[in-house]
C-alpha positions as CSV (number, residue, x, y, z in Angstrom):
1,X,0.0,0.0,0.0
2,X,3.0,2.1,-0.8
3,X,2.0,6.3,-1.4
4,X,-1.4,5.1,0.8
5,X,-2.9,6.6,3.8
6,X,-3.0,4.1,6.7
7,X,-6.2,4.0,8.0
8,X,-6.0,3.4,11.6
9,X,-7.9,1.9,14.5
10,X,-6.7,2.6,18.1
11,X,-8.4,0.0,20.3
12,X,-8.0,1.6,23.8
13,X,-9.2,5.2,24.0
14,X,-7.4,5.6,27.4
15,X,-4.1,8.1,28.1
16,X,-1.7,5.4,26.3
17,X,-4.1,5.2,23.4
18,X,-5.0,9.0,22.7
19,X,-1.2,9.5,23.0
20,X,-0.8,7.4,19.9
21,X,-4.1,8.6,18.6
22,X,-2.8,12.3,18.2
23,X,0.5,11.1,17.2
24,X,-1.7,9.4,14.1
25,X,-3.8,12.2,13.6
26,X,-0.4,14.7,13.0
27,X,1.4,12.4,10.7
28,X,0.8,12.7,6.6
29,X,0.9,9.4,5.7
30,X,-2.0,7.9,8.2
31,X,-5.6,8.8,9.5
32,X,-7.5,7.6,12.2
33,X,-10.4,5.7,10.7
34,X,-12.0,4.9,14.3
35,X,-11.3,4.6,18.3
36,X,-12.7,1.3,20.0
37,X,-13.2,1.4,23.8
38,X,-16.0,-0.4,26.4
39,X,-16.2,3.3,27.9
40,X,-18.3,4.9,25.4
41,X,-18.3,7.8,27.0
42,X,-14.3,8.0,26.9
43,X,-14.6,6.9,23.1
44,X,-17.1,9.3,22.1
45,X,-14.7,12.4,23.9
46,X,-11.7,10.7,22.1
47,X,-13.5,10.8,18.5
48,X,-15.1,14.7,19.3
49,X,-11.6,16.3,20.6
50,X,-9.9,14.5,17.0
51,X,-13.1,14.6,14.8
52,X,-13.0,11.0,13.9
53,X,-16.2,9.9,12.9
54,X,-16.8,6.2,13.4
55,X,-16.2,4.3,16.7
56,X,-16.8,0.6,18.7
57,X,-17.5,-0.3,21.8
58,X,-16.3,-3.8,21.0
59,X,-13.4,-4.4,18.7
60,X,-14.6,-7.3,17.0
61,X,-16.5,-5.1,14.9
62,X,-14.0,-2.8,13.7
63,X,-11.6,-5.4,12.8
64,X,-14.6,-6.0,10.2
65,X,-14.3,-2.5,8.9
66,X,-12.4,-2.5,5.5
67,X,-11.2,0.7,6.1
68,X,-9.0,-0.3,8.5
69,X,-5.7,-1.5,7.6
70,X,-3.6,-1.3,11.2
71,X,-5.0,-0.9,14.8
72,X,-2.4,0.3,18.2
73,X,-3.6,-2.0,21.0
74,X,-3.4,0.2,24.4
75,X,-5.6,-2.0,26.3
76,X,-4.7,-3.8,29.9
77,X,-2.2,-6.3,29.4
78,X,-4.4,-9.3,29.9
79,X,-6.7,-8.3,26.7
80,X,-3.6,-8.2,24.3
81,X,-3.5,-11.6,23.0
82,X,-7.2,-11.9,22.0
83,X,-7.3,-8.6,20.3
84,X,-3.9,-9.3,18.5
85,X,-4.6,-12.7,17.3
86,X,-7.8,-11.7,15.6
87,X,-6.5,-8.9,14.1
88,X,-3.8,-10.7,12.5
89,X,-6.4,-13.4,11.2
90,X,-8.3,-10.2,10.2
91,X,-5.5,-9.0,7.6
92,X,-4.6,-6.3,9.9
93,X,-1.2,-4.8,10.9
94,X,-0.5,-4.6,14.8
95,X,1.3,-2.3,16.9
96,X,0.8,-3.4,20.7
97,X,1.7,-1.6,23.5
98,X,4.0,-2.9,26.0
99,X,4.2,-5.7,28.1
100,X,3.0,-7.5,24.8
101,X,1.0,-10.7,26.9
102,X,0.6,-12.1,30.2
103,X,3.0,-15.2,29.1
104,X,5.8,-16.4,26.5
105,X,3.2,-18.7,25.4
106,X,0.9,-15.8,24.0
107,X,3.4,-13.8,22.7
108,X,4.8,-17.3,20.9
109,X,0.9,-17.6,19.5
110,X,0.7,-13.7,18.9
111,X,4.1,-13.6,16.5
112,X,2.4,-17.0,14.9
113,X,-0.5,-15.1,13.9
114,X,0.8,-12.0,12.4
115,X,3.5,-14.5,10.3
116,X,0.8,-16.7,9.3
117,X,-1.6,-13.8,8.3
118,X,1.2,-11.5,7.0
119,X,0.7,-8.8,8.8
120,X,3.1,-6.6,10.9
121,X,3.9,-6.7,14.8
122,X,5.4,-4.1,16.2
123,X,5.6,-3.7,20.4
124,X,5.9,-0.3,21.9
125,X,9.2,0.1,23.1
126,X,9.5,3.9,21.7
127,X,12.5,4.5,23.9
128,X,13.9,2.8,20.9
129,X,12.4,6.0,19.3
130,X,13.8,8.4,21.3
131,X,16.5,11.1,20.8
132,X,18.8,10.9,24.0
133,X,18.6,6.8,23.7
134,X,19.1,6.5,20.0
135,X,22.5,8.7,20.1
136,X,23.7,7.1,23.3
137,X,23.4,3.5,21.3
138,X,25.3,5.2,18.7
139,X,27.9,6.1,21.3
140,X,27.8,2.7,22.3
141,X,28.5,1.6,19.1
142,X,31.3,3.5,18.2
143,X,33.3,2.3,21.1
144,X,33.6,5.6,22.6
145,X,33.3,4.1,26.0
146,X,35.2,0.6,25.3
147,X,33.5,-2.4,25.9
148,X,30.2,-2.6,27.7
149,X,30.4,-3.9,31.1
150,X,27.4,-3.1,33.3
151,X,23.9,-1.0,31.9
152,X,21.7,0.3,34.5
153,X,18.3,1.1,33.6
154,X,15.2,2.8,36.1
155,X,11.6,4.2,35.6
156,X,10.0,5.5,38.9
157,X,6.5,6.8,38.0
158,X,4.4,9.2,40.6
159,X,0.6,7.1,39.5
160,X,-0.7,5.1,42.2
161,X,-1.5,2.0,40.5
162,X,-5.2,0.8,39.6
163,X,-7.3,-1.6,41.7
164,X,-6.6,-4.2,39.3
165,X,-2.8,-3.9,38.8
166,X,-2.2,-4.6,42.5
167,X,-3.4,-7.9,41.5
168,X,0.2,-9.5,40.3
169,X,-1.8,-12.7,38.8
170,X,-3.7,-10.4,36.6
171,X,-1.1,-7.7,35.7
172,X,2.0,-9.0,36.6
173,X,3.7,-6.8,38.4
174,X,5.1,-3.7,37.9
175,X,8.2,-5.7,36.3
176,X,5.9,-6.2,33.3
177,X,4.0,-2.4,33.9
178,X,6.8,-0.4,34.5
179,X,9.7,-2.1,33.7
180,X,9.2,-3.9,30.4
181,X,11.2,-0.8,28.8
182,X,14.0,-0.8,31.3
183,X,14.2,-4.7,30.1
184,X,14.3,-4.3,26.3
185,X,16.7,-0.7,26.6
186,X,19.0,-3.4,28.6
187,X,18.5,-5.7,25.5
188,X,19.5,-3.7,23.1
189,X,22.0,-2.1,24.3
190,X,24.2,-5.2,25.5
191,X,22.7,-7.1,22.4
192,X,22.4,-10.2,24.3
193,X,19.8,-12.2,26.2
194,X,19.4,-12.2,29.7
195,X,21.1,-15.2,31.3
196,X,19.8,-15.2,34.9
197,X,18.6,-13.1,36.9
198,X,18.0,-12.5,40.6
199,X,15.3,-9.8,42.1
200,X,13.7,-8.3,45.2
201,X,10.7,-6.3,46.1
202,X,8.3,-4.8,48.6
203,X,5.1,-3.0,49.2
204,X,6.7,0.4,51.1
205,X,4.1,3.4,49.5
206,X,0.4,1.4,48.8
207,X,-0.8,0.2,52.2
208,X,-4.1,-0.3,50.9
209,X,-2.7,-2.9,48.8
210,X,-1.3,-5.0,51.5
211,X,-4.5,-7.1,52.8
212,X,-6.1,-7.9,49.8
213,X,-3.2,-8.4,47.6
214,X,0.2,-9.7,49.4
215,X,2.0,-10.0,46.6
216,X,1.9,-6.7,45.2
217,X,5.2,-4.7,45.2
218,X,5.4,-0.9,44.7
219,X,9.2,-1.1,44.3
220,X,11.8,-4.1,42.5
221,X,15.8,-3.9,42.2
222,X,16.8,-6.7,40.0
223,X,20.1,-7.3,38.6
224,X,21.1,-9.9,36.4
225,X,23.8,-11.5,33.6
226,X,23.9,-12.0,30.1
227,X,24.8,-14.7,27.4
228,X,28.0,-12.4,26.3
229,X,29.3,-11.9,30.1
230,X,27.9,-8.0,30.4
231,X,25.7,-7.1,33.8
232,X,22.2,-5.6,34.2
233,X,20.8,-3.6,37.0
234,X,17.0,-2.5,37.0
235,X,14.9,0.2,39.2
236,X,11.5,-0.1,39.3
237,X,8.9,1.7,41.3
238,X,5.3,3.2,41.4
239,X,3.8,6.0,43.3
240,X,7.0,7.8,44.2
241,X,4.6,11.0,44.5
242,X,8.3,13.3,43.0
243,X,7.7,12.4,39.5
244,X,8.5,11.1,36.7
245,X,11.9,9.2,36.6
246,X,13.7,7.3,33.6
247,X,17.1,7.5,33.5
248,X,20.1,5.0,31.9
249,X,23.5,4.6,32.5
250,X,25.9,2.3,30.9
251,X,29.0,1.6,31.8
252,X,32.2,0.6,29.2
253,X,36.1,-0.6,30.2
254,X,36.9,3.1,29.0
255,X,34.1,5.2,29.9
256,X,30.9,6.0,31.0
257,X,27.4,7.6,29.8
258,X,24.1,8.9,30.9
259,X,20.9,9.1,29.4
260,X,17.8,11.2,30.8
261,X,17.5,13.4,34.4
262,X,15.2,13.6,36.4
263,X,15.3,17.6,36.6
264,X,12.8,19.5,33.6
265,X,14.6,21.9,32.1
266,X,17.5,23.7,32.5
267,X,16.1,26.4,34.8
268,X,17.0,26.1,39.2
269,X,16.3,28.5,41.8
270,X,19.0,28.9,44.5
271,X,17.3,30.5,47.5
272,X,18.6,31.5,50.9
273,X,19.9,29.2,53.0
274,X,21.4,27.5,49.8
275,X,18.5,25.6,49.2
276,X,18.3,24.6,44.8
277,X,14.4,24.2,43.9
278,X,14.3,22.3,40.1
279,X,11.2,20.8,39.0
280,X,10.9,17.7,38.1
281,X,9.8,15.9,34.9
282,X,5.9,15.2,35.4
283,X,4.7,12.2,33.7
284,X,5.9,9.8,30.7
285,X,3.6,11.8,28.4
286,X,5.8,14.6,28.9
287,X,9.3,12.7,28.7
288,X,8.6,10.6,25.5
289,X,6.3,12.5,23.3
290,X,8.4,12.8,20.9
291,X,9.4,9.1,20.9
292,X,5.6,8.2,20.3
293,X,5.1,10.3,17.7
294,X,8.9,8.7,15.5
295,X,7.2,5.5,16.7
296,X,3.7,5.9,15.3
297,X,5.9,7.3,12.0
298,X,7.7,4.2,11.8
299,X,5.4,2.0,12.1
300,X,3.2,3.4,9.8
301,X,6.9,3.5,7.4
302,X,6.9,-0.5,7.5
303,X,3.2,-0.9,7.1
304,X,3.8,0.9,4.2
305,X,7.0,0.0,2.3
306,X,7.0,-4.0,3.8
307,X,9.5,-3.6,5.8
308,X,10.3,-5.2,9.6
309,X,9.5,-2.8,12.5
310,X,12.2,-1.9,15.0
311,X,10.5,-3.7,18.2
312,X,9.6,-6.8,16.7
313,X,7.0,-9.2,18.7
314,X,10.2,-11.4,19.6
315,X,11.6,-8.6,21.5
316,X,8.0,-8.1,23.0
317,X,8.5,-12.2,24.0
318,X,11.9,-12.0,25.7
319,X,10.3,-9.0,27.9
320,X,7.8,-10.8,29.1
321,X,10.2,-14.0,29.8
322,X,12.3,-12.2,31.9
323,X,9.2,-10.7,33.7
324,X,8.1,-14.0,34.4
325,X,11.6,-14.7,35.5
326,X,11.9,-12.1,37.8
327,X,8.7,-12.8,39.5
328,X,9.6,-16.3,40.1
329,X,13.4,-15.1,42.0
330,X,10.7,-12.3,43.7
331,X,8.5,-15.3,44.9
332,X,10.9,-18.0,45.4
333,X,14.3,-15.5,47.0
334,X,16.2,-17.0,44.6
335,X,17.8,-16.5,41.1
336,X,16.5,-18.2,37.9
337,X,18.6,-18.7,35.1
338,X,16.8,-18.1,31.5
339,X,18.3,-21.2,29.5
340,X,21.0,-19.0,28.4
341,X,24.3,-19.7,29.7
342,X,27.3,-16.9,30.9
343,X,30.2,-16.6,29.1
């Protein structure tokens, strides 16, 4: 469908999915052909505020619609696989926000779908997509910091989690909420698989968590190994009430580098008593717009030239697998290896 408007469908009209909604709507080669959502009330607000005229409440019937030739999944995690396994047998091209699936084993039947159908998958990882993390690869890359030793990923986010994402069976965990980007960013930039890995968390800022739901953590350090001999540390943590935090930092045999601050802007107030005032970066929406909108333009790029996406839905399946691994050394205070082996 080369020199063709993309017609697409965003099936989750909540803040993930009107992010990539308004992305869509800016960007020459694609249109928003309709928003799906259960809330008709958000749907109907979505479609008004971008003047898109046709919308679902279930999105079944929109994956009928022969105008539609892609649809961005921003639903909960545990709706993914359905809605991406029936648009790929609808002919449609996916890109699914991250964590891709509740297990390997629906990521493994997701990527079957979209190869058998034809279709593309592409999984949200738009730090790929971003400025700062794109030329600190590149650094990377051009050995300006020897070999990589040791990358150190964290996202801290201020939201108290919803009532069903304290539920660890149902969301898995802030491991798969939070950190599934700090997981892939360590992927790519040690271009390896994780080999084991070894975490620990607790429930320190959600109290009214800890009855109903005892396995909930608000906050996860993990570290772990790779297949090429390299070391990973992640940072996780909801609710931190001080903002919005993603920062990287990788570490060579020659060098170091940093990506991202928690700080906004370059402006800081000293005031008497030598107290520095700074605020702080507020929410993700802030931080990566940009990246969603170069994401949204490239995935619309290989829909339309037949061409692979960046964040393929294998990369999506190795997130999840060391989610599921890191939940296991949370439950079991142990490490768990990944069936790759250390050099």
């Amino acid at each position: 469908m080369k020199n063709e408007q993309v017609g697409v469908c965003i099936i989750g009209a909540g803040r993930a999915g009107m992010i990539h909604a308004r992305a869509v709507a800016q960007l020459a080669g694609a249109r928003v052909a309709a928003l799906v959502d259960s809330d008709v009330g958000l749907c109907r607000e979505g479609c008004r505020e971008l003047g898109v005229g046709l919308s679902y409440g279930d999105y079944r019937e929109a994956l009928e619609d022969a105008g539609i030739d892609a649809v961005i999944v921003a639903t909960p995690t545990r709706l993914h696989h359905d809605i991406v396994v029936s648009a790929a047998r609808a002919g449609k091209h996916i890109l699914c926000e991250k964590p891709m699936a509740m297990s390997v084993v629906q990521c493994a039947e997701m990527i079957r779908a979209a190869e058998e159908n034809r279709v593309k998958l592409q999984i949200g990882f738009m730090r790929r997509f971003d400025r700062g993390f794109q030329q600190a690869k590149e650094v990377v890359q051009q050995g300006d910091i020897g070999e990589v030793v040791l990358v150190k990923s964290l996202t801290r986010g201020p939201s108290l989690p919803k009532r069903w994402q304290y539920d660890v069976g149902v969301s898995n965990g802030p491991l798969a909420e939070v950190n599934s980007h700090d997981i892939d960013t360590l992927r790519w930039f040690t271009e390896s698989e994780f080999a084991h890995v070894y975490a620990i968390a607790g429930n320190y800022r959600c109290p009214e968590a800890r009855a109903e739901f005892p396995d909930f953590y608000d906050n996860v350090s993990l570290v772990a190994s790779f297949a090429n001999g390299m070391q990973g540390f992640i940072d996780g943590a909801v609710s931190v009430k001080y903002g919005y935090d993603a920062r990287l930092e990788v570490l060579g045999t020659e060098g170091i580098l940093f990506v991202g601050q928690l700080a906004d802007g370059s402006v800081a107030v000293c005031r008497r008593g030598g107290e520095i005032v700074q605020s702080a970066v507020a929410s993700w929406r802030d931080l990566f717009a940009q990246a969603y909108m170069a994401e949204d333009e490239a995935f619309m790029a290989c829909v339309r030239d037949d061409t692979e996406p960046v964040a393929t839905g294998y990369d999506g399946m190795m997130a999840v697998k060391v989610v599921e691994a890191g939940n296991q050394a949370i439950q079991e205070g142990r490490p768990v290896y990944l069936n790759y082996e250390a050099r």
